[in-house]
C-alpha positions in Angstrom: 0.0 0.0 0.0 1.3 3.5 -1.1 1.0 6.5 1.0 -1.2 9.1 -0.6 0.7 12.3 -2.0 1.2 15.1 0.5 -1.8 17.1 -2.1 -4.2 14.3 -1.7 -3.9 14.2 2.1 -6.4 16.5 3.9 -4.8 18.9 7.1 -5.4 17.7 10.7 -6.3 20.5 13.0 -3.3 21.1 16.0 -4.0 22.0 19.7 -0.4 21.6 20.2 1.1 19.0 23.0 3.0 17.3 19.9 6.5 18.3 18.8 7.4 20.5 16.0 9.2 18.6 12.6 12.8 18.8 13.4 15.8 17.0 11.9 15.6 14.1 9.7 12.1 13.8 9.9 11.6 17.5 8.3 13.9 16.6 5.5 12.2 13.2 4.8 8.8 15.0 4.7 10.2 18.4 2.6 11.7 15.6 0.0 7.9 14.7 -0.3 7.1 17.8 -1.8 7.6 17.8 -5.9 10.5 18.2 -7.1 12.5 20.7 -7.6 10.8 22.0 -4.9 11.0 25.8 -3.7 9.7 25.5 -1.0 12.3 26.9 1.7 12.4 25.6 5.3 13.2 28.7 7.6 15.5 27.4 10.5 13.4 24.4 10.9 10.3 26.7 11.8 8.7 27.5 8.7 8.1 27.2 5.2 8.6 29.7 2.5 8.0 30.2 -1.1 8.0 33.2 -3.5 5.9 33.0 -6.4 5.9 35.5 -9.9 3.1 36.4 -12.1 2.9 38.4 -14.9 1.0 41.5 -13.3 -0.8 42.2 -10.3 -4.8 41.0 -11.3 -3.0 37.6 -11.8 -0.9 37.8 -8.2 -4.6 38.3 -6.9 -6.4 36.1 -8.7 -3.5 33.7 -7.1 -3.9 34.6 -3.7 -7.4 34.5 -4.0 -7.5 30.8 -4.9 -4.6 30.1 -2.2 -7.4 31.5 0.4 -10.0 29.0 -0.6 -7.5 25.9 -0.3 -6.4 27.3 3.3 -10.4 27.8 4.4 -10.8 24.5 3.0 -8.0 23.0 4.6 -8.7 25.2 7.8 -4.8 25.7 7.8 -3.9 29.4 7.1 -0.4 30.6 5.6 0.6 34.5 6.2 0.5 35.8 2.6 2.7 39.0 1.0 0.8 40.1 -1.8 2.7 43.0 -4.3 2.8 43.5 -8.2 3.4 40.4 -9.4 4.6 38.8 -6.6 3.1 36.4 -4.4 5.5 35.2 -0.8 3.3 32.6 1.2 5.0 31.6 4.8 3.2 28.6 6.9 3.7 27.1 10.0 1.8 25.3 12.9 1.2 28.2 15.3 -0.1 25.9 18.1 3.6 24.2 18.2 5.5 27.3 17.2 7.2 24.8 14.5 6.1 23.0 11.7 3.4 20.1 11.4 2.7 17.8 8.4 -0.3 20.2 8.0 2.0 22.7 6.5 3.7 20.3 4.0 0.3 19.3 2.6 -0.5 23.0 2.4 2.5 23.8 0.7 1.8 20.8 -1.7 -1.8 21.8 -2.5 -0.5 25.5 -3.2 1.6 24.0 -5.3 -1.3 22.4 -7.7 -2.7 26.2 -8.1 0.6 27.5 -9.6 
């Protein structure tokens, strides 16, 4: 039996009391992102990726769509919107680190790009 790709995988809600992703652990899970990934792991705390469009209505429109996937998912990146630019940080607030919540974020994000 395979395990599901990190976009087909659905976030689980955090009250905290679990560890953040540290070490080898976070690597193994930031390699499941596609490749090349840019996703950027932020000393072990957070993720981070920049994303260029070709003017502003398209950033938006982006953003926009990256809102509906973070209601759905009822996980919810901090977002830097400019003209054609899009930078999207996530991490688990409830463990001040990062969850496998924020790699399947990352990973549906990914799918609206």
């Amino acid at each position: 039996m395979t395990t599901p790709k990190l976009a087909d995988r659905n976030c689980v809600p955090c009250r905290g009391g679990v560890p953040p992703l540290k070490g080898n652990k976070l690597r193994e899970i930031h390699q499941q992102l596609a490749e090349p990934s840019q996703w950027k792991t932020v000393d072990e705390h957070h993720l981070v990726r920049a994303y260029k469009f070709p003017d502003f209505k398209s950033a938006l429109a982006f953003v926009n769509r990256v809102g509906e996937v973070a209601e759905e998912q009822g996980h919810h990146p901090d977002i830097v919107l400019g003209w054609g630019k899009v930078e999207i940080t996530t991490w688990t607030h409830a463990v001040d680190g990062l969850t496998e919540s924020d790699f399947i974020l990352a990973a549906k994000i990914d799918h609206l790009s």
